[in-house]
Each structure stands twice: as structure tokens, then as C-alpha cells.
N, C-alpha and C positions, 0 to 999 in steps of 0.2 A: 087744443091740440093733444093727441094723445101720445104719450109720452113713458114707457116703460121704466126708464133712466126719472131720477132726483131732477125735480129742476134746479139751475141754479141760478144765483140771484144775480146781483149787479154786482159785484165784490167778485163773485165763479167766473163771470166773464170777463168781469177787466184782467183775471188774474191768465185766461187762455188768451186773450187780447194781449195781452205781454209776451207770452211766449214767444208766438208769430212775429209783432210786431219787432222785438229786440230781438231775434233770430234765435232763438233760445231751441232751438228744435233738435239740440239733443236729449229734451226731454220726453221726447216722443218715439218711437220704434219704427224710425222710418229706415228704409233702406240703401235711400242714398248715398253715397259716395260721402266721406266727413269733408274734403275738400269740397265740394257743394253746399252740405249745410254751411259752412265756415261762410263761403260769401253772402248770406243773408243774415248773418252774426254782425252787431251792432257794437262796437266798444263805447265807454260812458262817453266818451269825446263824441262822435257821432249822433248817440241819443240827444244829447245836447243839444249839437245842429239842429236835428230835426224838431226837437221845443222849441228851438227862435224860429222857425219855415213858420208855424201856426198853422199847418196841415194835417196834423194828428186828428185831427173830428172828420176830415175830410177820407184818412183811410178805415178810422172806423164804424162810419158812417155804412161804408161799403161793407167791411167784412159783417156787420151787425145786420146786416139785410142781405147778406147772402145762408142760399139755401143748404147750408152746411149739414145739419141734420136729415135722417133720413127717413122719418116718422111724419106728418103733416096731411091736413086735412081739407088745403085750398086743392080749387080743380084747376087752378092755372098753372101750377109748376110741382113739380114735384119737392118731396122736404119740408123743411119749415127752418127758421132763419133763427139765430140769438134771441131777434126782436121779439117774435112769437113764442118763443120759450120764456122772455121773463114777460110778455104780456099776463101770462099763466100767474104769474103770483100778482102781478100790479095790471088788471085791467083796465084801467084806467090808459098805460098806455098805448093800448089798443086802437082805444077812440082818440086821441091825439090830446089827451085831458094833462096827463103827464109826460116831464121831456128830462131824454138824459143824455149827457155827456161825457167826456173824460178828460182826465187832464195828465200831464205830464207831472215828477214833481219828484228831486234826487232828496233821498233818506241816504240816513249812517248805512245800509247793505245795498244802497246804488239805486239805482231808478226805478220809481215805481209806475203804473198805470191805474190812477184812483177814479172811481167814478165820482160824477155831480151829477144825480139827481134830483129833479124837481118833482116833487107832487101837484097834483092839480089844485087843491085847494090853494095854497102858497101862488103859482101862478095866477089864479083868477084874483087872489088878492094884489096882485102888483101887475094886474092890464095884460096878462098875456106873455108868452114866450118872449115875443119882438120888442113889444112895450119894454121888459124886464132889462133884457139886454142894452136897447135905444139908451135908457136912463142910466144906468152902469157906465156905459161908453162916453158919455155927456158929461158925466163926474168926472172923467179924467183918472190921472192914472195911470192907469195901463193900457197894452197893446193888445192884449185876449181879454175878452172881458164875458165871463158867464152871463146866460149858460151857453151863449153859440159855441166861445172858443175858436174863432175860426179867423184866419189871416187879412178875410177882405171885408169880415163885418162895417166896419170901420167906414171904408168906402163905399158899401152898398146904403149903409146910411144917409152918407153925403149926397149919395144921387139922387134919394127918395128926397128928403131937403130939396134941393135943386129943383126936384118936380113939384113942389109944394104938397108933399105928401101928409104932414101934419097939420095943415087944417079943419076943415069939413068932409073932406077927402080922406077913405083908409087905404092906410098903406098897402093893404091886401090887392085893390084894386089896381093902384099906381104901380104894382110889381107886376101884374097881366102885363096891363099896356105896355110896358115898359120892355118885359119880357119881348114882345111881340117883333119889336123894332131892334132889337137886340141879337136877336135868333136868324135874324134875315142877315143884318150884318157884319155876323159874326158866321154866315155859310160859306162865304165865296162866290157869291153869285151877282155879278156886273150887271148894275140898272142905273137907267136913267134915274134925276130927282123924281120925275113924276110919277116914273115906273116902281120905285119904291115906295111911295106910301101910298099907290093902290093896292099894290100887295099887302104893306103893311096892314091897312085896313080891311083887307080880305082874311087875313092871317089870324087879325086879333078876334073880328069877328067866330071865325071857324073854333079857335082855340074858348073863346066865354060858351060857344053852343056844344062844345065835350063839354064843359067843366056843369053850365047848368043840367046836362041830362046824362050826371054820372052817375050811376045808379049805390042806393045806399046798401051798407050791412055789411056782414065781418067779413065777407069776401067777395068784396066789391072793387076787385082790380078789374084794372083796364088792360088790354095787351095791348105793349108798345108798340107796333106794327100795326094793329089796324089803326092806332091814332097816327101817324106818320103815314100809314097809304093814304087819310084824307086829305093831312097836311101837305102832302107830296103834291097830289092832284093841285092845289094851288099854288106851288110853286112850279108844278110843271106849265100852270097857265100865264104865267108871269116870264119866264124863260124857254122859251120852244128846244132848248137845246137841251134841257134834260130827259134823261129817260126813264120811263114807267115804273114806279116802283119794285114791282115784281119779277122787270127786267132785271135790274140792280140787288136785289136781295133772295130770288126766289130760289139758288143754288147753296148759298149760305156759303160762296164760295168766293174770293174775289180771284177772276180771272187776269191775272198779270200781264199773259199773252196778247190779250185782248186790250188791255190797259196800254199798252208800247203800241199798238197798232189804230187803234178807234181812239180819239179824240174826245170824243159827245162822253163813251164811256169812261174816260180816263175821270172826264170832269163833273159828271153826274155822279161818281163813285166818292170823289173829292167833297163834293158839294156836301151829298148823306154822310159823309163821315164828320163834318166838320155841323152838319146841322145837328145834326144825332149829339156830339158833344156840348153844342152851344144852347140845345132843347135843355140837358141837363143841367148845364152854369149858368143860365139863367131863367130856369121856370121852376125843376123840379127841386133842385138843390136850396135855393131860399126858401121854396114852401116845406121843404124838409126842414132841416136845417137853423135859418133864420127864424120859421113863422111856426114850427111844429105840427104843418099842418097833411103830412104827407106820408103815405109808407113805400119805400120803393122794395122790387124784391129783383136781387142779380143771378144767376144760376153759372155763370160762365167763370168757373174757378180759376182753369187756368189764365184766363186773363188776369187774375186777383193777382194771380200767385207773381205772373210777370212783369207787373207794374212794384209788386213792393219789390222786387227783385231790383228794375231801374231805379227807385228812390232808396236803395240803398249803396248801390253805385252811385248816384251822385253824391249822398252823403260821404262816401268813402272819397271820391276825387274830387270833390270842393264842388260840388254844383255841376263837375262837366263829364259829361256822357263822352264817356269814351267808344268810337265808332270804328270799322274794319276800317283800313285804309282802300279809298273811291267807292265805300259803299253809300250807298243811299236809298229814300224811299223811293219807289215810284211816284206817289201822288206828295201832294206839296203840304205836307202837314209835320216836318222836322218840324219845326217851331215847338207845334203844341208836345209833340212826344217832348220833350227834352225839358221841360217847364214840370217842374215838382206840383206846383201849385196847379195846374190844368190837365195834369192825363190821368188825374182822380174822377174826372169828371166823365163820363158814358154813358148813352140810353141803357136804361134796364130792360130785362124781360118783361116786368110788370108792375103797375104802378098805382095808388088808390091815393084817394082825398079823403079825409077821417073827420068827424065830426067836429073839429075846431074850426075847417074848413068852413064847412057848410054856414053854420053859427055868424062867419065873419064876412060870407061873400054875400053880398048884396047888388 
């Protein structure tokens, strides 16, 4: 990436990673209103909260893959992200060889945001990202346990167990399948028993033939939309009641009007929004994340900016989103908006598998 600006390393980003994150954003020349900044202002009680949530990987995750910069040399989006800035001094984590984190953690002048970096050598000497973590977690202890850091390691654990994921069987694998059946029932979309696991087995199929003919090298993203037109297409064959993908997405606009009036669209709109979240909590987010096997790339700031805005509302009123009085959404997704832990979660613009990936899928 070419880059006229210092790069900077993992210490320069955790340190602009704090700013945001703890609302510190009088240290920047913005022009907002100070009553404005003030409500994305963190006090240490609050920072607090949000270290026992175990969510902080999950909004850095985001801001670290969005396309913040404005220099960058992919033809899929414009910019280039955190990630690809300190790829530039560690390529390694490029290829998914190295994995980094951050952690929360109060010093004598207040709370800090340190990074945990792994080198690749270190991992491939301790089995891998998942491996590293599994065994951490298994020691006991503690509740985050590096390098995930993340709230539901823990449980995603238990269910690979559950699957028998640690015998002859890699975990890698047991996270597809698993993903597959996962993503259906976590969309919203009413089937029979039988009617679900033909899809399911339509799905999972569709989802191994992207991932074997993803094509390799340093800008080897996918666009998330045509992998979701194909996945659409068979969920539109499993549900007659859904509509075309292109119906649903091709204005880039959701019609509300339309949403109060047409039914099929009310619940096709429902359906994509809640697929789109549940493609990311459980496919893209573990292979990020849990398995290091993933680079996502977000472009839609302002949405960044309105989520940290709600997860700082709830840390200021104890967890409860405070709402207009009778207002509500149109489509049926309160639930997930109101959940700290779940509206981290979104399709991205774009999305690539890195060499660890490859290495591990068979």
C-alpha cells in the first residue's frame, strides 16, 4: 500500500483505537457541537462495564478493517484499512500467519488500550490461533482468554466439543457445517423439519464451492453481494415467499412505504437483514476472529460511528436503550439492535480467506 504518511505500528493504533473507542474526541478538530462529543465520552466506570461485556475485540475488529485511510491499492473499495497499514511493517499478517488483539487494562493515568500480538512463528509453535486459545481456555482461569479476547469464545468451544470437533475431524471443517445450519436458523425463515435440512444441505454445499474456488493472492476479496446473490437464489428455492435479491438490495434503499404495505417485502427485507448478520456471527466472524483465518474490509462509516454511539448508551443507562416513546422498528429485529454483544456483527463490503485458511481446509 502506498502510503505517504509514517506507518504506524500496533502501539499508533491502539493508541487512535482509544481515542474513538473512550470518546476522547476532543482530541481531534472536529467540528461538532461539544454536547455531541460529550455523549460518546466514556467515564472509567463505563470503560469498565464495557471490559466485563468482553466485546472490545469485536468493535475493534470492525474499526481495524474499515477503510479509514484514503490511499490504497485494492480494486474492490476504495482506501485501505488499520489492517493493511500495519500489514506494511508485519507481512506476515497479511497472509493470516500473524494474529493481533487488544485488551483492555486500567494503569495509575486510567485506562489503557494495549495491543496482544502474536507472531507466526509463536503460533505455529502452539497449533495455531484456535488451538492456542482452546488450550488457554481449558486451563481455566479466566473469562477472555488470549489471543481471541472475545465474550463467546468460551461457548463456541463447547459446541465444537459437542460436535466432536476434536478428533480426526478439524475444527475448521466442523465450523462450515455448523455455520450452515446456523445461518438458516438464525434468518427468520419458517420450514418444515424436512424443509430444513434440504436447504441446509443445499447451503452448506453452495457455501464449500465459494470457499474451494476462492481465488488466491493479496487482493483476493470476494464481494459480499455476489456471494449472497448465489446464497439468496437458494434460499429463495427453499421459501417461494422470498424476493430476488436484486429486488431487495438493488436501490440500496429500504422502502418503508413499501415495507407497511407488501408483506412478502416486509419479510424478505427481515429475512436479508437478519441473514446478512447471522452470515457474519457465525461464518465470517470465527474465521476472523477465533481461527485467523480471514480479512473482512467495512466501508460504511457511518454505520461504525452509530453503533459505537448505541454501545455507548447502553453503557451509560446499564445495558437499556433508551427508545422515543411508541417508536419502533418496522421489521422485527429490536432484539438484535438492543444486544451489545450482536449488532457488532454485519456483512461487510468485502471479504477474503488468507493463507492459513487454505493450509487448514481440506
Amino acid at each position: 500500500m502506498k502510503n505517504k504518511y509514517a506507518t504506524r505500528n500496533e502501539y499508533g493504533l491502539c493508541e487512535l483505537f482509544e481515542i474513538l473507542l473512550f470518546g476522547r474526541l476532543d482530541k481531534f478538530a472536529f467540528d461538532a457541537p461539544k454536547k455531541d462529543i460529550d455523549k460518546l465520552s466514556l467515564t472509567d466506570n463505563e470503560i469498565e462495564r464495557l471490559c466485563q461485556t468482553g466485546i472490545v475485540n469485536r468493535i475493534f475488529r470492525k474499526w481495524f478493517q474499515m477503510n479509514w485511510l484514503y490511499e490504497g491499492d485494492s480494486k474492490h473499495f476504495k482506501g485501505a484499512t488499520p489492517r493493511q497499514e500495519l500489514a506494511g511493517i508485519y507481512p506476515d499478517l497479511a497472509s493470516g500467519g500473524d494474529y493481533f488483539s487488544v485488551k483492555l487494562e486500567k494503569q495509575k493515568n486510567g485506562w489503557k488500550v494495549l495491543p496482544c500480538y502474536y507472531a507466526k512463528n509463536f503460533l505455529q509453535q502452539n497449533g495455531g490461533v484456535f488451538e492456542f486459545g482452546r488450550r488457554r481456555l481449558e486451563s481455566g482461569g479466566a473469562a477472555l482468554v488470549e489471543p481471541q479476547l472475545d465474550c463467546e469464545f468460551g461457548a463456541f468451544v463447547g459446541m465444537l466439543n459437542l460436535l466432536g470437533s476434536f478428533d480426526a475431524a478439524k475444527p475448521l471443517n466442523v465450523l462450515i457445517e455448523a455455520a450452515a445450519g446456523n445461518i438458516i436458523l438464525n434468518s427468520g425463515i419458517n420450514l418444515g423439519e424436512d424443509e430444513f435440512f434440504r436447504l441446509k444441505d443445499n447451503f452448506y454445499e453452495c457455501l464449500v464451492w465459494i470457499l474451494e474456488h476462492h481465488p488466491r493472492g493479496e487482493d483476493n476479496f470476494l464481494d459480499t453481494d455476489k456471494v449472497f446473490f448465489n446464497i439468496w437464489n437458494v434460499f429463495c428455492g427453499a421459501d417461494k415467499g422470498l424476493l430476488p435479491f436484486t429486488e431487495l438490495v438493488g436501490t440500496r434503499e429500504f422502502d418503508e412505504k413499501r415495507a407497511q404495505k407488501d408483506k412478502d417485502y416486509r419479510k424478505s427485507q427481515e429475512a436479508l437483514f437478519k441473514f446478512g448478520t447471522a452470515f457474519d456471527r457465525y461464518f465470517l466472524f470465527p474465521l476472523d476472529r477465533y481461527f485467523g483465518m480471514a480479512e473482512i474490509v467495512w466501508t460504511e462509516k457511518e454505520t461504525f460511528m452509530a453503533d459505537l454511539g448505541m454501545t455507548n448508551e447502553l453503557l451509560k443507562n446499564n445495558f437499556k436503550l433508551k427508545r422515543e416513546s411508541g417508536k419502533q422498528d418496522l421489521l422485527n429485529i429490536d432484539n438484535m439492535m438492543a444486544d451489545m454483544r450482536y449488532f457488532w456483527f454485519s456483512p461487510p463490503t468485502s471479504f477474503r480467506l488468507l493463507d492459513s485458511f487454505f493450509e487448514n481446509f481440506k
